[in-house]
LUMTIMI-12571 format. One record per residue (C-alpha): residue in three letters; y negated, z, x. Coordinates in pm, whole numbers, plus 32768, in hexadecimal, padded with zeros to 4 digits. Layout:
<atoms>
alaYZX/...
</atoms>
This chain:
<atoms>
unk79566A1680EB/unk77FD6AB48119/unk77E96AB78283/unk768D6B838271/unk774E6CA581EE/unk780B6D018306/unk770A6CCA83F3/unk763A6DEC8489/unk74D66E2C840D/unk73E96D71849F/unk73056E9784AF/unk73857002854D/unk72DD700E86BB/unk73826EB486F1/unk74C66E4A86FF/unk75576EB68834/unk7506701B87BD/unk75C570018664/unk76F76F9F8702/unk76AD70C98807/unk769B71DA8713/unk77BA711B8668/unk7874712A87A7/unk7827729A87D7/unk788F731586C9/unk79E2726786E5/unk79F5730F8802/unk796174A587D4/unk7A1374A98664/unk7B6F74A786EB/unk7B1D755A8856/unk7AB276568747/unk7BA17660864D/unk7CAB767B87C0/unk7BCC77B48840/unk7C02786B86F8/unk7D55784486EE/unk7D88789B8833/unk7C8D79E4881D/unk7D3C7A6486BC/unk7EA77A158744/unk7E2F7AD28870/unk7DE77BF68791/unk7F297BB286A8/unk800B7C0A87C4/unk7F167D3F883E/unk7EEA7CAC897E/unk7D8E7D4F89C2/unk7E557EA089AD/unk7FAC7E5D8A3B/unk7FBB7D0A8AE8/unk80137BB28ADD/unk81737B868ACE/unk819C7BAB894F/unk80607A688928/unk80F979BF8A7C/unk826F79C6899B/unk81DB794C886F/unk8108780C8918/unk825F779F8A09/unk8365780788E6/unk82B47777878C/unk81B276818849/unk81CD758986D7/unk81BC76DF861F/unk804E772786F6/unk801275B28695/unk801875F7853C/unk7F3A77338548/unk7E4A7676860A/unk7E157523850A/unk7DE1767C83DA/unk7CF876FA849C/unk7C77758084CF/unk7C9374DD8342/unk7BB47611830E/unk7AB975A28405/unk7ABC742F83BE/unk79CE74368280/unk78B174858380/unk78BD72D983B9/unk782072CF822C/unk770F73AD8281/unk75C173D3831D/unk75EB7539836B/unk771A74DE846D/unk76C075E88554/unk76AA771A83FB/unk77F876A88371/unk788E76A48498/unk780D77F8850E/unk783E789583DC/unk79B7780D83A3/unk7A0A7864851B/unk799A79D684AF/unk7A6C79F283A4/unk7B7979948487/unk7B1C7A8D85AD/unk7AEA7BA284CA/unk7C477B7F8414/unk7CFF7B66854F/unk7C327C9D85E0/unk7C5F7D48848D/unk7DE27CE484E2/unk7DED7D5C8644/unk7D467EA785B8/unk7E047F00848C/unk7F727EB4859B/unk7EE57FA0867D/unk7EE98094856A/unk8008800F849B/unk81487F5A8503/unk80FF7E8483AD/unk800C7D4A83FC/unk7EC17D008324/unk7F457C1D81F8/unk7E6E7BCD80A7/unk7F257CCA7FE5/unk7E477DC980D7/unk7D1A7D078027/unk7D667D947EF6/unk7D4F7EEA7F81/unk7BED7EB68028/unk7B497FE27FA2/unk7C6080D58011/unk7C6680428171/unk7AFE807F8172/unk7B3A81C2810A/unk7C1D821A81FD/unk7B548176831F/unk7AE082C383B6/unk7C4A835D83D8/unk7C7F821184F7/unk7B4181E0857E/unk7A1D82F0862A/unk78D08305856E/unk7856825B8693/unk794A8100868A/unk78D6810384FB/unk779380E28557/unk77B47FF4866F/unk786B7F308595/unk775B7F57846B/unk766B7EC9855A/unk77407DA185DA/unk77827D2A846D/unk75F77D548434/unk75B57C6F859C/unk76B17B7584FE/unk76117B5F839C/unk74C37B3D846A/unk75487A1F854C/unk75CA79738407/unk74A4798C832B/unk73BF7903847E/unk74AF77ED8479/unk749077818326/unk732B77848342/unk72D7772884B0/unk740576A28548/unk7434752E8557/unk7497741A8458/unk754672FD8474/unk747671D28436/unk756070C783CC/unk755470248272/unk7630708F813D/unk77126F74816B/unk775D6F8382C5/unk77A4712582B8/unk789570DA8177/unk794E6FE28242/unk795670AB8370/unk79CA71EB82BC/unk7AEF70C881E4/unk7B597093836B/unk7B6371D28401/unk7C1D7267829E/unk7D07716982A7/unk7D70716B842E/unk7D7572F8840F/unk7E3B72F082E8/unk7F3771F58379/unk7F6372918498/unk7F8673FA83F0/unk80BB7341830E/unk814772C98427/unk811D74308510/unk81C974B083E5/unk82DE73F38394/unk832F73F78536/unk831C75908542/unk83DD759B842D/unk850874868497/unk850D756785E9/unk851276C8854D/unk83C9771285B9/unk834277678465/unk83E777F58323/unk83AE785881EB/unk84D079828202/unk83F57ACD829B/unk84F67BC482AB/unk83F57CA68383/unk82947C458345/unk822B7CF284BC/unk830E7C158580/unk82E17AE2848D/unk815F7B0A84F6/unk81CC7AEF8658/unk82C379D7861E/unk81C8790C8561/unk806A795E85A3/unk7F6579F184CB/unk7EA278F483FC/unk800B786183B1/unk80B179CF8321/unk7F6C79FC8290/unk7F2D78E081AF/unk80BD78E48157/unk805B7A7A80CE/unk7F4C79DD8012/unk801A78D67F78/unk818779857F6F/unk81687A897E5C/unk82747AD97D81/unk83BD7ABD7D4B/unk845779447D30/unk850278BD7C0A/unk867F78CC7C83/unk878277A67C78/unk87F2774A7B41/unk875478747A85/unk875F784A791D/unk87D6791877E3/unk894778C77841/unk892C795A7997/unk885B7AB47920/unk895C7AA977F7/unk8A977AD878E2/unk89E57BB479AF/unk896A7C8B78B2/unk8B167C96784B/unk8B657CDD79A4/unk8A877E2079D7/unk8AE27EAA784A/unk8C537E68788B/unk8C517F1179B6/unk8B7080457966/unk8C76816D78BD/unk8C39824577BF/unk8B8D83A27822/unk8B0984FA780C/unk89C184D77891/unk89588630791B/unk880D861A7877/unk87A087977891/unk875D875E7A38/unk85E487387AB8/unk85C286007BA0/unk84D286447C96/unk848785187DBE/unk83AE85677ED6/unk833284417F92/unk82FA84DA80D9/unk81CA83F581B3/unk8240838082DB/unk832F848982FC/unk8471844D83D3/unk851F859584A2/unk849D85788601/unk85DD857B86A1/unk861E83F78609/unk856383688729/unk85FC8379886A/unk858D8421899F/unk84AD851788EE/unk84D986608945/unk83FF876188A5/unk83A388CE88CD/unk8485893B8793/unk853188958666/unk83FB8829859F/unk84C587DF8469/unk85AA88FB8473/unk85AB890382DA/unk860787AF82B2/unk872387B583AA/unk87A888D282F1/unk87B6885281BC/unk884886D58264/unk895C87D482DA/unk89AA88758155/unk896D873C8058/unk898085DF8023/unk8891850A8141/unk889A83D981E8/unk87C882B38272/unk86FB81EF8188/unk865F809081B6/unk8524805A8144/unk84537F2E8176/unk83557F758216/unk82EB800D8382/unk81A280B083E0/unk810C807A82A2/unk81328014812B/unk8176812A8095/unk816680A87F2E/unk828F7FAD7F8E/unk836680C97FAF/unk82FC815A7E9A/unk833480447D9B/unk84A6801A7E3F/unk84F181AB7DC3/unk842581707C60/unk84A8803D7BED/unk85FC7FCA7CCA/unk856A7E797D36/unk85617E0D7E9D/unk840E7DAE7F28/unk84BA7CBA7FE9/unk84B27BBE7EBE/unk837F7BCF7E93/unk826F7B1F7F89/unk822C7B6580D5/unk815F7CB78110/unk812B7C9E7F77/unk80E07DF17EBD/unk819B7DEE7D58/unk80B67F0B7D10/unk7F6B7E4A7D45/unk80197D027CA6/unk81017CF77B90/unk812B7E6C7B47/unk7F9E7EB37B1B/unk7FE87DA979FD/unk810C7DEF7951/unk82477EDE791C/unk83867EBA79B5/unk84D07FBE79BA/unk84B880EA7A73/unk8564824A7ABD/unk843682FC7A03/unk846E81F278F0/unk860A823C78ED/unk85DF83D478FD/unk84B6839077ED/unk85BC83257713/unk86A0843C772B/unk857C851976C6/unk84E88561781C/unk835A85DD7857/unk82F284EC7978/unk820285367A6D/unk816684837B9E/unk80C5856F7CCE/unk7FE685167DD7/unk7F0985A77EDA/unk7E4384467F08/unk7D3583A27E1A/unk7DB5832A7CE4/unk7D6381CF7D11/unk7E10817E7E44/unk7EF180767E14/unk7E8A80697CDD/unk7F6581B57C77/unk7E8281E07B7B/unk7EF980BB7A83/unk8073809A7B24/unk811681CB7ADF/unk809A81CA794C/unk81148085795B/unk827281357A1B/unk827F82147909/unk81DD834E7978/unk813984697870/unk804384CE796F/unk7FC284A87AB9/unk7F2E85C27B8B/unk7E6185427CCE/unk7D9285A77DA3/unk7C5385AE7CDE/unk7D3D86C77BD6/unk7D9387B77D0E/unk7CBD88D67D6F/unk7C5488F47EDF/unk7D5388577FC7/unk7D4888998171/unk7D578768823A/unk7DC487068370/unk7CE486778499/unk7D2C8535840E/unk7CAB857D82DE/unk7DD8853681FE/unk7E41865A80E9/unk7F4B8774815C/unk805D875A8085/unk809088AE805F/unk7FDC88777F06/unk80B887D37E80/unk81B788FA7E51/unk80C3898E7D5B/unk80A788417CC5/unk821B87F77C97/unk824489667BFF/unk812889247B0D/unk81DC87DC7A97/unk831388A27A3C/unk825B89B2796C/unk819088BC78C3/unk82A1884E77DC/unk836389437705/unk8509891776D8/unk84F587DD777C/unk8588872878B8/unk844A869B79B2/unk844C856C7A9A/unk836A85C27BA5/unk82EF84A07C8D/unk824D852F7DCF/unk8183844B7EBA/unk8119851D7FD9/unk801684BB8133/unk7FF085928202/unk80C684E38321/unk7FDC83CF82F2/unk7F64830C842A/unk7EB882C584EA/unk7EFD839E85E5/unk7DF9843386DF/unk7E3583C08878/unk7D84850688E2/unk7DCD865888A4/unk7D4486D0875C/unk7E3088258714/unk7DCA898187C0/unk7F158A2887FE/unk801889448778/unk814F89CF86D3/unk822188C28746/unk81E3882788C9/unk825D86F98934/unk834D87478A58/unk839585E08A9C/unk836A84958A14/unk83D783108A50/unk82A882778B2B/unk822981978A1D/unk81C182BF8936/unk808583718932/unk80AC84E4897B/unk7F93855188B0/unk7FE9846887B9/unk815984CC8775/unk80F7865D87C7/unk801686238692/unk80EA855D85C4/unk822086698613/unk813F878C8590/unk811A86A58458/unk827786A1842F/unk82B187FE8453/unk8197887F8372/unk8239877F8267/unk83B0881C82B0/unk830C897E826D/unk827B88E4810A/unk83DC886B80BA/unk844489DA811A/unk83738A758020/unk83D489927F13/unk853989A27F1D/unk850D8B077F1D/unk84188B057DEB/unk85288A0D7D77/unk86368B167DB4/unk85898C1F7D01/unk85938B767BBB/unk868F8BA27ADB/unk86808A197A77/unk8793893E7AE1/unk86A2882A7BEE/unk86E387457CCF/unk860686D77DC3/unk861385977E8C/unk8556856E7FD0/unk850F844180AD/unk842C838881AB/unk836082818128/unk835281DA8282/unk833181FA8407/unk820B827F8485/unk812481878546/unk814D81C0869B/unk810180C0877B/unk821B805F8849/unk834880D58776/unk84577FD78778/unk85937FC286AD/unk8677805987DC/unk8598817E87FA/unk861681E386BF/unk878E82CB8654/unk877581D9852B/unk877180988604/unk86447FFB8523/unk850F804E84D6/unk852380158380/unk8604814D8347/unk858A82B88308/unk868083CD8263/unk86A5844C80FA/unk8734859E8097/unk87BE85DE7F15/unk87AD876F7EFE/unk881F87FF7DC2/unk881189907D43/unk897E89667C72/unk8A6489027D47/unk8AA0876D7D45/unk8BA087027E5C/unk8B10866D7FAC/unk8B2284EA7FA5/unk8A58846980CE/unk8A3982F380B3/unk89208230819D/unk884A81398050/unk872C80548020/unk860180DB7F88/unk866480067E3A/unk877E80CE7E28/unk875D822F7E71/unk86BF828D7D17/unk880882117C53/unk88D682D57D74/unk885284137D34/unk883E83CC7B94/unk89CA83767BDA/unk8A0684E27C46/unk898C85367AF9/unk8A5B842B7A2A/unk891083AD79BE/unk8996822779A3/unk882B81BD78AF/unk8754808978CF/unk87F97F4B796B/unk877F7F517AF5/unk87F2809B7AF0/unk8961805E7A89/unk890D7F357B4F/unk89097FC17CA2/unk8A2280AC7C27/unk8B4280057B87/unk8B007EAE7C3C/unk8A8C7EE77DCE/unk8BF57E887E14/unk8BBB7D137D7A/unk8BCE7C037E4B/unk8A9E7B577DC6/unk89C57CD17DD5/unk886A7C527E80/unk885A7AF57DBC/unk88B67BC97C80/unk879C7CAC7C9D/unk86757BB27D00/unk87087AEC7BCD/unk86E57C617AF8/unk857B7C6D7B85/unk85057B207B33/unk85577B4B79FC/unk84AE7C71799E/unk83797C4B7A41/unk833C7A817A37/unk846B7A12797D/unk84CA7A18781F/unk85627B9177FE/unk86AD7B1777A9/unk87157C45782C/unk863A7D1876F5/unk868B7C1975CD/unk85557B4D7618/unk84567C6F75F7/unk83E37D7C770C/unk844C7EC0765C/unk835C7FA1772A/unk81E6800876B5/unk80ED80AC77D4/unk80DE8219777B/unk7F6982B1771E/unk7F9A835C7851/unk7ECB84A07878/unk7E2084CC79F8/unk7E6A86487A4F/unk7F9A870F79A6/unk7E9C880978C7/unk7D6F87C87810/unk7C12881578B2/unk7B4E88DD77EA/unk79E389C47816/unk7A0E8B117759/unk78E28BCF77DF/unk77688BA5785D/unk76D28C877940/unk75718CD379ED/unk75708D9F7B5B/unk741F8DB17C02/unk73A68C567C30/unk75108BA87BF7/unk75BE8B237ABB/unk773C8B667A93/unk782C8AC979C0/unk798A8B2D797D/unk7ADF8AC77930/unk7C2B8A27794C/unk7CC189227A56/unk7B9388D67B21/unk7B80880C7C51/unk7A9B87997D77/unk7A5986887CD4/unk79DB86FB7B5D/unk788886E97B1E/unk77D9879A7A10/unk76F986BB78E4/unk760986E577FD/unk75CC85DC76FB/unk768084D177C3/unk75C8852478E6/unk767185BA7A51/unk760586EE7AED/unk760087327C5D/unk774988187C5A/unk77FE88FA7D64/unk794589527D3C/unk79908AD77D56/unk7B268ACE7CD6/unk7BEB8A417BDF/unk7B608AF67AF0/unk79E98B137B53/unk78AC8A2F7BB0/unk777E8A557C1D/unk764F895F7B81/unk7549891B7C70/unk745689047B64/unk73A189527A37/unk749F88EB7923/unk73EF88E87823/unk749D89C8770A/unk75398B27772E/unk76528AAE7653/unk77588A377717/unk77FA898D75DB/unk76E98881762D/unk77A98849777E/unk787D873677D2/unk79508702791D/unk7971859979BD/unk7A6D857A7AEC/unk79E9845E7BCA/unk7A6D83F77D1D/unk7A0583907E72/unk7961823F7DE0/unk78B282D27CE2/unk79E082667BC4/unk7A1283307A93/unk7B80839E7A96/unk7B57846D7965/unk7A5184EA7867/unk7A67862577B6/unk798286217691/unk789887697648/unk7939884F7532/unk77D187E3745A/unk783A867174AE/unk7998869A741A/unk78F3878372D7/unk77F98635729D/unk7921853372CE/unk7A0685F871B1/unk78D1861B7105/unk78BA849370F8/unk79E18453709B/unk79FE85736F55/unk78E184CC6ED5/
</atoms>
């Protein structure tokens, strides 16, 4: 054995001061790795804004569960014994720590949902929506600490100090410290697990993160996606189940000629659900009425505080989110990749126009990509609505979208709609100071954990959302076509403090849904999951197509119901599609962004300004010349203003682009002289 090899270099200061900084670093890598555990733990469990209990719980109730958060947070540290930059990598890696668990202790002030990866994959809309949580002024102290870090980082790199030990003894250094921290993080593992300290199983990702720290229900988001292959899943298994649910569906009369309209109401619960709130008057009058007169209930959905898209995907396609991984967003995973079964997919066959509605950007969640992949004709955002009003938190009235869903209806001609509604303006957060002058609704009293400015905002919320549901059953009533609309709460709102007994419901992972009708269908109040109040309502209507439909319809009762349908959505989306013959039957739509067709019909000149008119504009349309954008204003949906020369006083040389908040083309209407050159092209 070459003894000279493991020896220490004869040169570094002398010897005694290798095996110092040796020694050291044995000794600040772990203190390290133990004060960012502690500091992001402290932060998981809010501690800096309502105590210590929750952290003191978690460190004397899961102390091999803390263990195994620690020796994450330490394997990450541990490659600092290879380098010479010790002090960078291990400043640098301790950041990304720090600012995960603060971005974690920020986003659960705000949200009763935790920070997971799938969040990651929504970076740009979190940025986005930054300024409706934080004050212009915490942006920019927060601008300025990221810029101090960066600075601190890149003085390290170049300035800081290195490690002067030779190649060979910092590879077998790093060998030893990898090895120890990787034993000891097998062993942590295998202990929390024998003792129920850690799981897999995260039937509520918020008290899962309490249970079992951060950097442990983090990496398990990161590496938990999708939904597993079931027992003994194979073409025999899909084969009788496939049997089961055609055997069991009956012949029927689908009453084809009804409009489905579903309204996915943000936030939105009654107020009178959480206990001890008394307010000045009924803020949801509307909705009460209408709980009173037609079919209503409680529905579970699975998420709280946040996640909105969860919900969503539950109503479109019947699936349960809860097969899939923790805190995982279908839309942002499989969905914005392939097609799967949905209701706009099942009514699409029976000859249905389908249409998706939102007053939110058209990327978010990736909307954009997943609902022509769901099946829908057309989807009308944000950026294809004139002028909307706000509230103080910046989120889009929904009062909108009553114009919206009544423009969806007359856009097809002797034909039955879908309509798919995602509405947000009950969207946290919600302000801790007062921000409404004259409030219709006052909060006469509340439980002590609740902010009063906070709920007296949220309240007002609710009640200008009940008045929008007032005007469009109305409008709905008016119309001579038979319609039924279906109404629900995506989730909770986030309120800090709200715990499962302050709620009617007894959990908060259950809102209310209402099933109104215009012709008369009996009353049949049932409380549902999410998955399965789409096929409930399309039940009252005898519409039995598409197999998770007549799924949750004919074959709820079965004993073997849950395992059935994460066996159903394996299939389609990672296994072999038994289920289809082998083959996915389902092509994404060309789906069309807006309902109508832009288009510029005229070009004016007034004084010093250039106006241009036409059809179906929005705030976000710019005019073009050539390719190139002009500076536009818009005056209405059928007038803008250029802030410049143009050009040309044709306006057939004018093209429209619509391009949102990052500067993405959503659509591009060619010039009429662009579409004359193309057809000219292709004659010749």
């Amino acid at each position: 054995m070459n003894k000279k090899f493991f020896s220490l270099p004869k040169k570094m200061e002398g010897k005694g001061k290798s095996r110092e900084v040796l020694h050291s670093a044995y000794l600040w890598i772990p203190l390290t790795a133990a004060i960012v555990t502690i500091i992001i733990e402290l932060f998981n469990h809010k501690a800096f804004a309502t105590g210590l209990s929750s952290f003191w719980s978690f460190v004397t109730q899961g102390p091999l569960a803390l263990l195994v958060n620690f020796l994450l947070v330490l394997i990450t540290l541990a490659p600092a014994f290879f380098l010479r930059r010790r002090l960078f990598y291990g400043t640098l890696v301790s950041a990304v720590w720090l600012i995960g668990g603060g971005v974690n202790g920020f986003i659960l002030l705000n949200r009763m949902t935790p920070f997971t990866t799938a969040d990651l994959t929504v970076f740009n809309t979190g940025i986005d929506t930054l300024p409706n949580y934080m004050s212009t002024f915490n942006i920019i102290l927060l601008v300025v600490t990221l810029v101090v870090l960066l600075a601190l980082l890149v003085f390290l790199f170049i300035k800081g100090p290195r490690n002067q030990q030779s190649g060979r003894r910092r590879v077998i250094t790093g060998l030893v410290a990898m090895i120890i921290c990787g034993g000891a993080l097998v062993g942590g593992w295998a202990a929390a697990f024998r003792t129920n300290q850690l799981s897999t199983v995260f039937a509520n990702l918020a008290y899962a993160y309490e249970d079992y720290g951060f950097s442990y229900c983090f990496l398990q988001t990161w590496l938990n996606t999708g939904v597993r292959r079931p027992d003994n899943y194979d073409s025999e298994m899909m084969d009788r189940l496939l049997t089961q649910i055609q055997e069991n569906t009956p012949e029927t009369d689908p009453q084809d000629d009804v409009n489905v309209i579903i309204v996915q109401l943000e936030s939105f619960i009654p107020p009178s659900e959480i206990k001890g709130l008394e307010l000045s008057e009924d803020a949801t009058p509307t909705w009460h009425a209408l709980e009173k007169a037609f079919t209503s209930g409680y529905i579970t959905v699975p998420v709280v505080g946040a996640g909105t898209a969860n919900t969503e995907n539950e109503i479109l396609t019947g699936m349960s989110t809860r097969y899939f991984g923790p805190g995982e967003y279908p839309f942002k995973t499989c969905l914005s990749e392939q097609t799967t079964e949905s209701i706009a997919w099942d009514l699409k066959n029976l000859g249905y126009g389908t249409h998706a509605i939102h007053n939110h950007r058209a990327t978010f969640y990736g909307r954009k990509v997943v609902y022509s992949n769901l099946g829908f004709d057309d989807f009308t955002s944000l950026e294809f609505m004139p002028r909307v009003t706000r509230t103080p938190q910046n989120w889009a009235k929904d009062y909108i979208l009553t114009s919206q869903i009544l423009s969806a209806l007359d856009s097809t001609e002797d034909q039955s709609d879908l309509v798919f509604t995602v509405s947000v303006q009950g969207h946290g957060s919600y302000p801790t100071v007062s921000v409404l002058e004259n409030p219709a609704v006052t909060v006469t009293e509340h439980p002590n954990y609740l902010n009063e400015y906070s709920m007296e905002y949220y309240v007002n919320q609710m009640r200008e959302m009940d008045l929008f549901i007032k005007n469009l059953v109305q409008q709905l009533s008016d119309r001579e076509e038979k319609t039924m609309l279906v109404l629900y709460g995506d989730h909770l709102p986030a309120m800090n403090g709200l715990e499962r007994q302050d709620m009617k419901g007894g959990s908060l992972y259950k809102t209310r849904y209402i099933i109104w009708n215009n012709f008369g269908l009996e009353k049949k109040d049932k409380n549902l999951n999410a998955y399965e109040l789409s096929s409930y309502a399309l039940g009252q209507l005898d519409i039995t197509q598409g197999l998770i439909n007549s799924f949750h319809q004919f074959c709820s009762g079965e004993s073997n119901y849950r395992n059935d349908l994460k066996a159903i959505q394996y299939d389609m989306l990672y296994g072999e599609q038994y289920l289809w013959g082998g083959e996915n039957p389902y092509e994404a739509t060309d789906m069309q962004l807006g309902m109508y067709d832009i288009t510029v019909t005229g070009l004016y000149q007034r004084q010093d300004n250039w106006y241009v008119r036409g059809t179906h504009f929005s705030p976000y349309c710019d005019v073009t010349v050539n390719g190139k954008r002009l500076s536009t204003t818009y005056i209405s949906d059928s007038l803008l203003r250029i802030n410049e020369d143009p050009g040309t006083t044709n306006y057939e040389d004018l093209g429209i682009q619509v391009v949102d908040m990052h500067e993405e083309i959503l659509q591009e209407v060619p010039s009429i002289t662009q579409k004359k050159e193309g057809k000219a092209e292709q004659d010749g």
